[in-house]
C-alpha positions in Angstrom: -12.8 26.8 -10.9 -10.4 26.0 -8.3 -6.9 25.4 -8.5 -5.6 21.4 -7.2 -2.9 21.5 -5.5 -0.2 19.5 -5.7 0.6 17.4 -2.6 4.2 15.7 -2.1 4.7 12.5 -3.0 4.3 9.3 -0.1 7.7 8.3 0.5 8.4 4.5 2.0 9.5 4.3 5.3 13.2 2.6 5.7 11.3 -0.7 7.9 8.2 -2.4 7.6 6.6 -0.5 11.0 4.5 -3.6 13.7 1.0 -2.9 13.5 -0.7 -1.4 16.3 -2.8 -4.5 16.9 0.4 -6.5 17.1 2.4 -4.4 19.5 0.1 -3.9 22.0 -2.5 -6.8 22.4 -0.9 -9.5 24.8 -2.1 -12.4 23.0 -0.2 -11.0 20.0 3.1 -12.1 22.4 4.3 -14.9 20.3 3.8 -13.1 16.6 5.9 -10.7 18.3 8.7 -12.8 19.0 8.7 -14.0 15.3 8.7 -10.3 13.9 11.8 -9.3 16.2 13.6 -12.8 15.3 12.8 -11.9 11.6 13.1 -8.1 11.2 16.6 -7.9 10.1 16.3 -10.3 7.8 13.0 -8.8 5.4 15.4 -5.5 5.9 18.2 -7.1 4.4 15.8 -8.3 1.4 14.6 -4.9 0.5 11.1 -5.0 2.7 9.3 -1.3 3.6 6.7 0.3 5.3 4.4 -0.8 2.8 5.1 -4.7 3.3 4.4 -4.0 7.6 0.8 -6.0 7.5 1.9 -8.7 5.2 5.1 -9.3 7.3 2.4 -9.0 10.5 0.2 -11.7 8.3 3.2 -14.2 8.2 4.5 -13.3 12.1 0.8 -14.4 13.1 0.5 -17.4 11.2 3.9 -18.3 12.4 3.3 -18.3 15.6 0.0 -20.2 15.5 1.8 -22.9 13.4 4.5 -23.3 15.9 2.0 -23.4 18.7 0.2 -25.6 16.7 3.8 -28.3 16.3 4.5 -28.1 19.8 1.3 -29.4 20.9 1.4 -32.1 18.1 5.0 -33.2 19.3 4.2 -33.3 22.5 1.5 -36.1 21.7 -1.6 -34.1 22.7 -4.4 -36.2 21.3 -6.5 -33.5 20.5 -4.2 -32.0 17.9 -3.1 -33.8 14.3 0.1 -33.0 12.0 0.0 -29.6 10.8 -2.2 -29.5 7.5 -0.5 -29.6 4.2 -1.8 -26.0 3.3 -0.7 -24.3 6.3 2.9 -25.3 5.8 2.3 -24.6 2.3 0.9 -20.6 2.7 4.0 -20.0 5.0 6.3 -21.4 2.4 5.1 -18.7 0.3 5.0 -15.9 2.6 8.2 -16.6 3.4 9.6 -16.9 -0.2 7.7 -13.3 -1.0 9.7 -11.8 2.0 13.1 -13.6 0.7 13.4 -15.7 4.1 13.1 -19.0 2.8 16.2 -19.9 1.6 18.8 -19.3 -0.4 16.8 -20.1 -3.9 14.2 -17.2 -2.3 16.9 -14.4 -1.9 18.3 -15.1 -5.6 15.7 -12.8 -6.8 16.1 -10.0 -4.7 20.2 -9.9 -5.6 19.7 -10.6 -9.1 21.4 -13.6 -9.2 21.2 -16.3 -12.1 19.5 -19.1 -12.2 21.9 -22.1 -11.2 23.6 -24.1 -14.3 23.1 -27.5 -12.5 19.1 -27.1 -11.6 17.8 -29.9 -14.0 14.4 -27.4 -14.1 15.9 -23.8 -15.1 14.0 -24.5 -18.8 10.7 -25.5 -17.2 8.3 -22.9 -19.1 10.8 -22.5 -22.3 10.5 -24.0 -25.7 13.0 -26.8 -25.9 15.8 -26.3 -28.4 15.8 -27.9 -31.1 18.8 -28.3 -34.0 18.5 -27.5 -37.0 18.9 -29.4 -39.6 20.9 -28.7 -42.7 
């Protein structure tokens, strides 16, 4: 029978590292920008190697939204107000990678909840007192 072997474990790179697809295609130009404007920042929020394609995911879908505005603003007939879902999926992205806001980067420093959000017991059992 032969012996396994044991093979090191995969450490995590310190960054997430651009996909191939997005450093080198020229049409990739504008996701580009958004990954180098944003970099620092997933860093800063605790974001590895192993977060590189959805980071790429959200630089793409970035760009193409902001593509997307600028057209709109600048009255071109053909193009509408950005859809309510689009705006929506990057809100998310961008909360999972802690660049949304201060509310997104709470949970990546452990901070608590604030005292004065009138929703922190949304999901808990309201308290009742007891009667004696």
């Amino acid at each position: 029978m032969p012996k396994a072997t044991q093979q090191a474990p995969i450490e995590a790179s310190s960054s997430p590292v651009m996909p191939d697809y997005l450093a080198e295609e020229e049409c990739m130009h504008p996701a580009r920008t958004i990954w180098l404007e944003n970099i620092e920042r997933v860093l800063k929020n605790g974001c590895d190697d192993g977060d590189s394609d959805f980071f790429a995911r959200y630089c793409i879908q970035e760009a193409g939204y902001r593509q997307h505005v600028r057209r709109w603003l600048a009255g071109d007939p053909e193009v509408s107000a950005p859809q309510t879902s689009a705006v929506e999926s990057l809100r998310k992205m961008s909360e999972l990678l802690g660049i949304a806001g201060p509310s997104s980067r709470a949970r990546f420093k452990g901070l608590p909840a604030s005292s004065d959000n009138s929703f922190r017991n949304n999901g808990k059992a309201p308290h009742r007192a007891s009667r004696s």
